[in-house]
C-alpha positions, -999 to +999 in steps of 0.1 A: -251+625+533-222+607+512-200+586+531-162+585+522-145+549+528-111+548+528-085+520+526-084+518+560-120+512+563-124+492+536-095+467+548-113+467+586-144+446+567-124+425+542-112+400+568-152+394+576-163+389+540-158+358+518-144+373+484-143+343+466-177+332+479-188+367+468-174+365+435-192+328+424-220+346+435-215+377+411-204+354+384-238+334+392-262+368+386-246+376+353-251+341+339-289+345+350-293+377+335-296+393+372-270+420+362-273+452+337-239+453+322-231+478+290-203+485+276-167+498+295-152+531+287-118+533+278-087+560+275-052+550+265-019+561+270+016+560+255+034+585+271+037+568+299+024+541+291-009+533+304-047+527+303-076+545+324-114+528+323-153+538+334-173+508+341-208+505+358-234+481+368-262+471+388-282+441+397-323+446+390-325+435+427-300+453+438-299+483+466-268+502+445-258+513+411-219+512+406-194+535+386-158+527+392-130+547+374-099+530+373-065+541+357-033+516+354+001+537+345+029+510+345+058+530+349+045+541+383+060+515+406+098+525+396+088+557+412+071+542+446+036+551+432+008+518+430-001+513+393-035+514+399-053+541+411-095+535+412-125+553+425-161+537+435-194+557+436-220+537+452-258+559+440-289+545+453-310+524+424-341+537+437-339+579+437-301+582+420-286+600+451-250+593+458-246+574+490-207+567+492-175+570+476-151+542+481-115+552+478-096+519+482-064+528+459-076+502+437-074+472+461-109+461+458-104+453+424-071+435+427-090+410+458-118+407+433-096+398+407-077+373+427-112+358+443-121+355+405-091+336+401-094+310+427-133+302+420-116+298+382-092+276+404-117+258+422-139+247+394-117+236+366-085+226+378-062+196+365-066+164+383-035+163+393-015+203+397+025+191+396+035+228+400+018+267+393+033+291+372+026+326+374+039+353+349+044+383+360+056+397+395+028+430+401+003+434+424-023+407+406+007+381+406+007+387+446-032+385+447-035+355+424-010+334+450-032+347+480-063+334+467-047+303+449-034+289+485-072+282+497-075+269+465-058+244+456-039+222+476-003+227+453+025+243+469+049+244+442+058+274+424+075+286+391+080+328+382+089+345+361+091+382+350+105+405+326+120+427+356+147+404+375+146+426+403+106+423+410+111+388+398+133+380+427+113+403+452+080+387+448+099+350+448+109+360+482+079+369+490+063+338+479+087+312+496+080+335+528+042+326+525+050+287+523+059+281+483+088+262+469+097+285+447+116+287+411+128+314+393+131+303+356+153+323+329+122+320+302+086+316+295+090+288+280+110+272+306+078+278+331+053+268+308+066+236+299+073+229+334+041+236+345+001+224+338-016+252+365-003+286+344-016+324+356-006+353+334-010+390+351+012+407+322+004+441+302+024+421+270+010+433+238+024+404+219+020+366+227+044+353+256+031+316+256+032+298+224+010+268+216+038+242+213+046+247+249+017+238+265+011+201+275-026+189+271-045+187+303-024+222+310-052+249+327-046+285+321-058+314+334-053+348+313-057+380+332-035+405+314-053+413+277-080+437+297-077+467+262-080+451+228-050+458+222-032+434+249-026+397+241-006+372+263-014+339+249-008+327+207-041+328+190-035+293+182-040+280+218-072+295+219-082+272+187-059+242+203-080+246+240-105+218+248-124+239+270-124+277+267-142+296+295-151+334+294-168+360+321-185+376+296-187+365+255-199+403+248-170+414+260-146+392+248-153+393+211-139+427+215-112+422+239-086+396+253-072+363+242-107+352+222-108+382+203-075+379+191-088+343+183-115+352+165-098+381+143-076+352+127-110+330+119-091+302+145-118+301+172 
């Protein structure tokens, strides 16, 4: 029998789980070598624009073998559709029969990805966080604040966004979840006002250049997922005391370090 788990289900159990705690976890098994993780599959899309993937893992001790398949088209929220839309097919790792499908619209990966953000948080912050900045104002700028607020005890906040109306919506937002709030008319404007900076963009060109980041400044890069996607200047990579990945595989073929690494600066 395969079991079919909606959003609705799905949300009923997320209050009762620790996604942060189960996310250090998660990070733990793949530093051990617990978890069998090959290579993503990947579509792209320029008209619209977008970007569709096929991952799957398991851990050797594990009860279930994953395959998620995940699109992103980023046109979709200016006509009231989510921008992600994402599939889950739990099989069992000992006979291969499919157990459940987990249709959550994509939210489990935007809590996992804002749980991944606050253990980030949580284990390398600045000693002293004067004021966050997060770029961008989707659905991963929203999840990164949730998970940030347990996570550090800063409640001042700089946004900014290429869409002035989502800009000002998810400011709203913000102050109405306990941030003082700024909406700045540049990147560079946040960045240099800031040493705690998130980026959740799809840019394909560098927003933050090297010259406006102060030393001691931690950043957290979520947006360069494709090869193709960049955020930060390949220069800061190379500037950075301390440059942390998920996976080093992965990133010499994708994100801010393998844009680093195609110049010869990292």
């Amino acid at each position: 029998m395969v079991h079919v788990l909606d959003w609705s289900a799905i949300s009923a159990v997320l209050p009762h789980i620790d996604c942060a705690d189960a996310m250090r976890a998660a990070f733990r098994s793949y530093s051990r070598g617990h978890a069998v993780i090959p290579q993503l599959g990947e579509l792209n899309f320029s008209q619209p624009p977008g970007d569709g993937h096929i991952k799957y893992r398991y851990l050797q001790a594990g009860v279930n073998d994953v395959v998620k398949i995940a699109s992103v088209f980023y046109e979709n929220p200016d006509k009231g559709l989510p921008s992600s839309q994402v599939v889950m097919l739990l099989f069992s790792h000992t006979t291969g029969q499919l157990g459940c499908r987990l249709c959550d619209d994509g939210r489990l990966t935007d809590e996992r990805t804002g749980a991944a953000g606050a253990v980030v948080a949580e284990c390398m912050p600045p000693s002293h966080v004067k004021a966050v900045v997060i770029l961008g104002a989707g659905i991963q700028a929203r999840m990164q604040l949730k998970y940030l607020r347990t996570a550090i005890p800063c409640r001042e906040l700089n946004v900014w966004s290429r869409h002035d109306t989502r800009q000002r919506t998810f400011a709203n937002e913000a102050r109405d979840n306990g941030w003082t709030v700024h909406e700045a008319p540049s990147v560079e404007a946040v960045v240099r006002a800031s040493n705690f900076i998130v980026t959740t963009t799809p840019a394909h060109s560098p927003l933050i250049k090297s010259a406006w980041v102060s030393k001691g400044t931690h950043m957290t890069a979520f947006g360069a997922d494709p090869p193709e996607k960049q955020e930060l200047e390949e220069s800061l990579i190379q500037k950075a005391d301390l440059v942390v990945v998920d996976s080093v595989s992965q990133r010499r073929q994708r994100g801010e370090v393998h844009h680093a690494l195609k110049r010869n600066l990292f």
